[in-house]
C-alpha positions as CSV (number, residue, x, y, z in Angstrom):
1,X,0.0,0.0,0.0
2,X,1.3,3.4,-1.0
3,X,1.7,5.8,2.0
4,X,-0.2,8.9,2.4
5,X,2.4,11.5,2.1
6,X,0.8,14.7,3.6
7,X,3.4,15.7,5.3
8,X,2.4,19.4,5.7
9,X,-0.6,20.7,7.1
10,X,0.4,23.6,4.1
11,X,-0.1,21.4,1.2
12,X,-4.1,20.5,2.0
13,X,-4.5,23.2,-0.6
14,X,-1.6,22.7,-2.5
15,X,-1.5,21.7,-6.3
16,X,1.5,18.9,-6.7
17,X,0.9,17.8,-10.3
18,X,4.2,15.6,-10.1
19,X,2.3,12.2,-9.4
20,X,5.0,9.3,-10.6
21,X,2.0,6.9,-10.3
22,X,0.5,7.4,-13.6
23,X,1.9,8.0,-17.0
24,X,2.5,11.5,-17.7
25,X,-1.0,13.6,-19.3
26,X,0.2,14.8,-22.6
27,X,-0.2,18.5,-21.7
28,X,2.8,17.6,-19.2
29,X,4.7,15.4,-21.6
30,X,8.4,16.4,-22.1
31,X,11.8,15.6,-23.7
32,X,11.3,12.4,-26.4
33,X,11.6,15.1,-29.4
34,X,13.5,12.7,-31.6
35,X,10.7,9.7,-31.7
36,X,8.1,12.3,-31.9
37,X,8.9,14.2,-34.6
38,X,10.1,10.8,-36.7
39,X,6.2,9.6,-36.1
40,X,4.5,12.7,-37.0
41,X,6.3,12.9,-40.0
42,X,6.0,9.2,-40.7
43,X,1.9,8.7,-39.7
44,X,0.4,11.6,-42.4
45,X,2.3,9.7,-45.0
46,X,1.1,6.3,-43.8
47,X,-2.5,7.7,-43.5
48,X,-2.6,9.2,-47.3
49,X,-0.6,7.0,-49.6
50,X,-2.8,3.9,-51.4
51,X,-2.1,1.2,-52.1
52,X,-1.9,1.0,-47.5
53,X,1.3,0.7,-46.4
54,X,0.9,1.4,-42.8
55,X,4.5,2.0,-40.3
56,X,4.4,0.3,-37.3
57,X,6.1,1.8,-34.1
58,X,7.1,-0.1,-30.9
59,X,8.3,2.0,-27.6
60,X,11.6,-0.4,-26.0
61,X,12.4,1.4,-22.5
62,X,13.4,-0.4,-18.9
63,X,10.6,-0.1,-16.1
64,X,10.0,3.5,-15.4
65,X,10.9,5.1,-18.5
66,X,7.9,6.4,-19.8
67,X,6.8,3.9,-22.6
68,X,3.0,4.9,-21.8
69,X,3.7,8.2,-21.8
70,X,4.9,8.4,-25.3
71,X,2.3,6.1,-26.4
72,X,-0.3,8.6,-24.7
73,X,1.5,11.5,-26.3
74,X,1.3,9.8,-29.7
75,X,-2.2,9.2,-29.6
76,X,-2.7,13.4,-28.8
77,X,-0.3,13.5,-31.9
78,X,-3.1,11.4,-34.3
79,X,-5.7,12.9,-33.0
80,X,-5.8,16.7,-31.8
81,X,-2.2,18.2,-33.8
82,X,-2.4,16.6,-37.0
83,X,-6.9,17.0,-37.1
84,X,-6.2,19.1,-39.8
85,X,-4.6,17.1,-41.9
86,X,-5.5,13.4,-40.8
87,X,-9.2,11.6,-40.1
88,X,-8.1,8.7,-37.4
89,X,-9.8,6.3,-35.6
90,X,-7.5,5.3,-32.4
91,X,-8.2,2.8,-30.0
92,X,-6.0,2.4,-26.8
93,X,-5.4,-1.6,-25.0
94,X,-3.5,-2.3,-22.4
95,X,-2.8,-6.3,-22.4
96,X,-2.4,-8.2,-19.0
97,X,-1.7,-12.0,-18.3
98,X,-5.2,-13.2,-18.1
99,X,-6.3,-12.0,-22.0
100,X,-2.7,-13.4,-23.2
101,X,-3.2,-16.5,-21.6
102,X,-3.7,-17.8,-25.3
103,X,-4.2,-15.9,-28.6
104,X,-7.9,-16.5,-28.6
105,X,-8.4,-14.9,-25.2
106,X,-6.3,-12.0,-26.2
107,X,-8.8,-11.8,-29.9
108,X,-11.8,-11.9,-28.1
109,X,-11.4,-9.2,-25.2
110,X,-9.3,-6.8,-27.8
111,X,-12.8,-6.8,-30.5
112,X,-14.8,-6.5,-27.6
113,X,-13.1,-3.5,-25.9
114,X,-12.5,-1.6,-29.3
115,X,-16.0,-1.7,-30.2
116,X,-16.3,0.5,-27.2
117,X,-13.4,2.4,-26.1
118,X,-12.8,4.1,-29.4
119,X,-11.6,8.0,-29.9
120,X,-11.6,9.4,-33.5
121,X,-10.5,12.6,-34.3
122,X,-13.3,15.6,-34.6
123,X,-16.3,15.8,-36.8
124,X,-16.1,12.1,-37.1
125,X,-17.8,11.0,-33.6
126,X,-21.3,11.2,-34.4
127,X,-21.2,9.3,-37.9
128,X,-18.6,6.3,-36.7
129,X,-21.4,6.2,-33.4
130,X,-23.7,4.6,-35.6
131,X,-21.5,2.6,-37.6
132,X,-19.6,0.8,-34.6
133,X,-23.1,0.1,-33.6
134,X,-23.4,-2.4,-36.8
135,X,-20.7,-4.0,-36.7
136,X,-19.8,-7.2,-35.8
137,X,-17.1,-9.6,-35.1
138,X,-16.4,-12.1,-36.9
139,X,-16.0,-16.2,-35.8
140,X,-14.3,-18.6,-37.2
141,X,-15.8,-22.2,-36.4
142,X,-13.1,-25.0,-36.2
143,X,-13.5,-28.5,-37.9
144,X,-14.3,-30.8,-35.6
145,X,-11.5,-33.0,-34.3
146,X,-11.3,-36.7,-35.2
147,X,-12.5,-36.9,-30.8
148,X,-15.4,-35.1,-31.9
149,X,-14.4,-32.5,-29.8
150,X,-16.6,-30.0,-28.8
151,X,-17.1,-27.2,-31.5
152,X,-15.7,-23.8,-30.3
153,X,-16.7,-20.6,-32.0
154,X,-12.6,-18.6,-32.4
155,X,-13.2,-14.9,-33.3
156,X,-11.2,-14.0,-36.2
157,X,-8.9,-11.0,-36.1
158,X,-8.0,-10.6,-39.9
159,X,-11.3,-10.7,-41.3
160,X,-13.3,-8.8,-38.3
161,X,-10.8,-6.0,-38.7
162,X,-11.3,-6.3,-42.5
163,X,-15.0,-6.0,-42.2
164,X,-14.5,-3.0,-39.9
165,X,-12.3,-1.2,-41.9
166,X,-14.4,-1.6,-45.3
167,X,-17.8,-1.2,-44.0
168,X,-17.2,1.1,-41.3
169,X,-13.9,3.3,-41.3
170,X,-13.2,3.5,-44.7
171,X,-16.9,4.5,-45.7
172,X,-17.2,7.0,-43.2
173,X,-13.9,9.0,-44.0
174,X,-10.8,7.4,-41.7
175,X,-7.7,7.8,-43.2
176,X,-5.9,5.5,-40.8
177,X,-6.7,3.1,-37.6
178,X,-4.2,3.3,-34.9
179,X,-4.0,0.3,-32.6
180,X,-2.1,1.5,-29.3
181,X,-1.3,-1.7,-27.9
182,X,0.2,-1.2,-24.0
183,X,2.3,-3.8,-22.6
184,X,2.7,-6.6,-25.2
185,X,5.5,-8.8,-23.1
186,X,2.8,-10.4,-21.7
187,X,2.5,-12.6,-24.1
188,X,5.9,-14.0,-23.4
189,X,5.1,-14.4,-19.7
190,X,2.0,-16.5,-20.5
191,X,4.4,-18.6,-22.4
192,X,2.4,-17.2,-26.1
193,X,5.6,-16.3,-27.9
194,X,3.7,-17.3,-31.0
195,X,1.7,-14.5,-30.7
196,X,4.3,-12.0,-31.9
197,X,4.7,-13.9,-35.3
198,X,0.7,-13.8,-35.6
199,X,0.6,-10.3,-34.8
200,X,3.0,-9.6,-38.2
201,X,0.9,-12.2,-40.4
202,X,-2.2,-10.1,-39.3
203,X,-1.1,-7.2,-40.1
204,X,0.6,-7.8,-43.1
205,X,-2.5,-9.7,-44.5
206,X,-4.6,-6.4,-43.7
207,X,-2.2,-4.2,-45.5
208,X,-2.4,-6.7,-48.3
209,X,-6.4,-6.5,-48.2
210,X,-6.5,-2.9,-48.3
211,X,-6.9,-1.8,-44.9
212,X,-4.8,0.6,-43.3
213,X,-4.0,-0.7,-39.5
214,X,-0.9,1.1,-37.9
215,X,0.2,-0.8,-34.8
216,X,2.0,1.1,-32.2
217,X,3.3,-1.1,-29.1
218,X,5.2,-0.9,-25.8
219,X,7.1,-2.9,-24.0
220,X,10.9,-3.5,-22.3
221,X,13.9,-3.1,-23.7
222,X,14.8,-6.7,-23.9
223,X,11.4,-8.3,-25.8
224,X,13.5,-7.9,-29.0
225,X,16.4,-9.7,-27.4
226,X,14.1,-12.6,-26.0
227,X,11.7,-13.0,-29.3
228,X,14.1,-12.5,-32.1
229,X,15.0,-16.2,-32.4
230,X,11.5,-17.5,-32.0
231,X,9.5,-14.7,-34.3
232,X,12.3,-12.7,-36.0
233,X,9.9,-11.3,-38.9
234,X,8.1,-9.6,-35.9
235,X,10.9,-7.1,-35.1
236,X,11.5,-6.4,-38.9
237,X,7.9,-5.3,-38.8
238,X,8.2,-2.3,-36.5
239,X,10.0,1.0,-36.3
240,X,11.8,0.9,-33.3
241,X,11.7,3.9,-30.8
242,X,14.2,2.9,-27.7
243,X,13.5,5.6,-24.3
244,X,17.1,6.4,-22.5
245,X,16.9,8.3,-19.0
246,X,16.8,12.0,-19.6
247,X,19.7,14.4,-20.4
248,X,19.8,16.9,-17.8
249,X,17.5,19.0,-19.9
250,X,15.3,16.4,-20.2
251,X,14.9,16.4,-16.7
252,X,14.6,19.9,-16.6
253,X,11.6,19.6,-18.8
254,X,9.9,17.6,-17.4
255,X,10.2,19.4,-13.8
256,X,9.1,22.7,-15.6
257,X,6.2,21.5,-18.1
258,X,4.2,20.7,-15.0
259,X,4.7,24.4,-13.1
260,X,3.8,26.1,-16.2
261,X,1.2,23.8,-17.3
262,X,-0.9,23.9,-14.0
263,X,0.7,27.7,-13.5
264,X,2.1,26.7,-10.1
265,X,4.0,29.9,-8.4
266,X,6.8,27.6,-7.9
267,X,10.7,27.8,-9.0
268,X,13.5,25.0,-8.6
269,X,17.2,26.9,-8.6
270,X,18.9,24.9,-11.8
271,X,21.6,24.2,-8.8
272,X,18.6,21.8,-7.6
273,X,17.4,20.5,-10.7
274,X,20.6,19.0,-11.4
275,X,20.3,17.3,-7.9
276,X,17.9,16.0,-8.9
277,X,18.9,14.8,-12.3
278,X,22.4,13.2,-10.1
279,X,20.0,11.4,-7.9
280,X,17.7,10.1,-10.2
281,X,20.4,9.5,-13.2
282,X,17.4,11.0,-15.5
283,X,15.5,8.4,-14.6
284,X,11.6,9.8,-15.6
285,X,9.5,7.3,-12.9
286,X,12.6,8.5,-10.2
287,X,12.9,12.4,-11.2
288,X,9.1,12.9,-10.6
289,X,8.9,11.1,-7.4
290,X,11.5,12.8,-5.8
291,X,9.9,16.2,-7.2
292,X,6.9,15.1,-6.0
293,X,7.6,14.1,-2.4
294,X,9.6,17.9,-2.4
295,X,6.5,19.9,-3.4
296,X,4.6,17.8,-0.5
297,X,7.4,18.8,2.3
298,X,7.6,22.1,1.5
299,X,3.9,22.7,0.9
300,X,3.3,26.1,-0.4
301,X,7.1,27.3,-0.3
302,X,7.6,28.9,-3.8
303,X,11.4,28.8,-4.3
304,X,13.3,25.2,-3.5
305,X,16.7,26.1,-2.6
306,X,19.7,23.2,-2.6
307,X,19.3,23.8,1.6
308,X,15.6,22.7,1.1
309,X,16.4,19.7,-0.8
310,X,19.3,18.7,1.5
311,X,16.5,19.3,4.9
312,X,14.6,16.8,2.8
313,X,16.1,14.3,1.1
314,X,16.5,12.0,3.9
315,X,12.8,11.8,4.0
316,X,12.4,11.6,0.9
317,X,14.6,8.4,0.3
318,X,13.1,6.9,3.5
319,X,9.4,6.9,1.4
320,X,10.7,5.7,-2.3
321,X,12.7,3.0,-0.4
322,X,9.5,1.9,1.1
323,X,6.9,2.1,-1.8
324,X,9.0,1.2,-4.7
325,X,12.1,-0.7,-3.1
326,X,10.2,-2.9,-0.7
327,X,7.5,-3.5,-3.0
328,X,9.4,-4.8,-6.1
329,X,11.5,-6.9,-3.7
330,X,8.3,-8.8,-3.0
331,X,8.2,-10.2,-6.8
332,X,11.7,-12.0,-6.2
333,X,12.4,-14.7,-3.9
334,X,14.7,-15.3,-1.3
335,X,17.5,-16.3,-3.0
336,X,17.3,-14.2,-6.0
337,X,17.4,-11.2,-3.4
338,X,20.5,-12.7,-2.2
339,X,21.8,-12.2,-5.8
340,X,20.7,-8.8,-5.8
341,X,22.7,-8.2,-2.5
342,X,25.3,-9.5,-3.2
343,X,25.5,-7.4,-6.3
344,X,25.2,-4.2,-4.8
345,X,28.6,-5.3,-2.5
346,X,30.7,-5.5,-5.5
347,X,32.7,-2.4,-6.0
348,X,33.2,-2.9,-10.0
349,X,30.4,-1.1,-11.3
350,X,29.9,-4.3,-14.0
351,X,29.4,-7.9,-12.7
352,X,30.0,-11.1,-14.5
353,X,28.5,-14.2,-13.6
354,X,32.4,-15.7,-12.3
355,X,32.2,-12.3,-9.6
356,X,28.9,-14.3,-7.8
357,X,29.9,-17.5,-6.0
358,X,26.5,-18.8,-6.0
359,X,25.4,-22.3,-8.0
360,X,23.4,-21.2,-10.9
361,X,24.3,-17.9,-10.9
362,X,23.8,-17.2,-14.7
363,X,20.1,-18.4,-14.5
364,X,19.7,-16.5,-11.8
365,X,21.0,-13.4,-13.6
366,X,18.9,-14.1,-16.4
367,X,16.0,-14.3,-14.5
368,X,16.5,-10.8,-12.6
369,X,17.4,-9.1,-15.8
370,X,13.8,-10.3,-17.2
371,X,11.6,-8.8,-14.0
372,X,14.0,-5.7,-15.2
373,X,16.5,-5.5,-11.6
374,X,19.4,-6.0,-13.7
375,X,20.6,-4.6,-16.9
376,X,22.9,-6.0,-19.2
377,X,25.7,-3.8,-20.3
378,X,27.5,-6.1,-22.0
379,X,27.7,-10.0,-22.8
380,X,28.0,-11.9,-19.4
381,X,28.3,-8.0,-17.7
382,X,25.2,-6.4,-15.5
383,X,24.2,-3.7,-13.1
384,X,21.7,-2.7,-11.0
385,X,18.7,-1.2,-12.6
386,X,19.3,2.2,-10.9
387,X,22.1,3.4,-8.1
388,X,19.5,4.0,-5.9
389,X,18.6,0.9,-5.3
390,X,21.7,-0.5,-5.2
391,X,22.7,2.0,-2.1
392,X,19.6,0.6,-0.5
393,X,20.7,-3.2,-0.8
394,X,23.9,-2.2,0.8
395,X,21.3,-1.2,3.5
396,X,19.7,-4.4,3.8
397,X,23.3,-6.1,3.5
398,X,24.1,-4.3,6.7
399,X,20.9,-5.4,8.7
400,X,21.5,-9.1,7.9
């Protein structure tokens, strides 16, 4: 459970818009220029030229690093900046392990939800409302197995997107459909690695039909590493967009977006802000927590001075420890914490598996590196996902 963090009796009316619990709104989004400007440009061509040739996207970033964000920022992209020049029908899903349990599961609840939780860009609403309301998706009936098996209706995602696109988008003036697609390694954890190869056969066969899907996708930095063996033609099918922490303007940004935005009469000295970029090593998730828990300390102070943030930090590192240290050290088990300790004891700032005296140790750093507590620098060379966690280890180390 996240702590309640009013600290000060001064804050009960104060406005802290620097909430690391939920991606960023896109009137506060900041930094990413590069991966931006490359889709806009890239997205009015893909919704205009005929025969379809749609670009695919796919956000590759560690845990915390803004991948939904991006994608949130893209979809304000399709459908509020480039109105003027592009009529899109979007439609936002965020996968978990129950619908990617198998390929059918995932089908099923992904038609379902679209035919509801669609957003198309203006003038279109009112027209596409009665249109959604006709169609219908489409099922697939399987022969019936030499057991005589049970018949099972499958929905079928090539031809009910087909039928939506030609009777129902296309008809009613969409350019392009953007599929926003959040969180797609869980396909892997369910053990559906499958599912990445289908998603490109799809796709494809829509282009080749004449409908004009673009898929854009998130997930972490190492799917490409762990699917390119088992569905290579997948990662040839997307345009790669790979988040990095911030540069110290980046971080900057992203601190000063939020005042401006929500016209907060409050100023961080650039002497602070670059604290803050040390501590957090640019990392987006870390950067607006510790902003956060400052704004919440200081309540309604309007200037934060390096004093301020020194009086605070202590505090400050005391709560992130708790909600986001002790948390994700409840997904690992007792001996891959060990691992993790003994990491952080190691001096070298890379470690190889021959550094770690423990029997398996290579599966075991495989195994972090996929729940995203290690990162692999190099072959056979890791580190901690972030400093700050590795000084908190050490913490832990001293306690045992």
């Amino acid at each position: 459970m996240v702590e309640n963090n009013d600290h000060n009796k001064n804050n009960r009316s104060f406005l802290n818009p620097f909430s690391p619990q939920y991606p960023a709104d896109p009137k506060y989004f900041a930094n990413r220029r590069e991966q931006l400007d490359y889709f806009t440009k890239t997205i009015v061509s893909s919704a205009k030229i005929r025969p379809p040739a749609p670009s695919n996207f796919i956000i590759l970033g560690d845990w915390g690093m803004g991948k939904t964000s991006l994608l949130y920022k893209m979809r304000e992209v399709v459908l509020r900046e480039l109105a003027a020049k592009i009529n899109a029908f979007c439609f936002h899903f965020s996968l978990d392990p129950i619908c990617c349990r198998s390929w059918d599961d995932f089908c099923l609840t992904f038609l379902m939800q679209l035919k509801r939780n669609y957003e198309v860009s203006a003038g279109l609403k009112g027209k596409l409302l009665t249109e959604l309301s006709k169609w219908k998706i489409t099922f697939s009936i399987p022969l019936v197995s030499i057991e005589r098996e049970k018949e099972r209706k499958k929905p079928s995602l090539v031809d009910s997107l087909e039928e939506l696109w030609k009777k129902h988008l296309a008809p009613s003036g969409v350019d392009i459909c953007f599929l926003f697609l959040d969180d797609v390694h869980y396909f892997l954890q369910a053990d559906q690695s499958d599912a990445y190869f289908t998603i490109r056969n799809t796709f494809q066969e829509l282009a080749r039909r004449e409908c004009n899907f673009s898929l854009v996708m998130t997930g972490p930095k190492m799917l490409f590493k762990e699917i390119i063996d088992l569905a290579e033609p997948f990662t040839r099918f997307f345009h790669p967009f790979c988040l990095e922490p911030f540069t110290f303007e980046g971080t900057g940004e992203a601190i000063n977006k939020r005042i401006s935005a929500t016209k907060l009469e409050l100023q961080f000295s650039e002497d602070v802000i670059s604290i803050i970029d040390e501590k957090s090593k640019g990392h987006p998730y870390f950067v607006m927590f510790i902003v956060y828990e400052l704004v919440n300390l200081l309540g309604t102070k309007k200037r934060v001075s390096q004093k301020d943030f020194a009086e605070c930090w202590p505090r400050v590192i005391s709560i992130l420890e708790k909600n986001v240290f002790v948390t994700r050290l409840g997904e690992v088990s007792e001996k891959e914490k060990e691992v993790l300790i003994r990491i952080s004891l190691i001096e070298e700032p890379l470690v190889s598996p021959s550094m770690i005296k423990i029997r398996g140790i290579t599966e075991f750093l495989s195994r972090l590196e996929r729940k995203g507590f290690l990162l692999k620098k190099q072959r056979g060379l890791y580190e901690l996902f972030h400093p700050l966690f590795k000084e908190y280890l050490r913490k832990l180390a001293k306690t045992k």
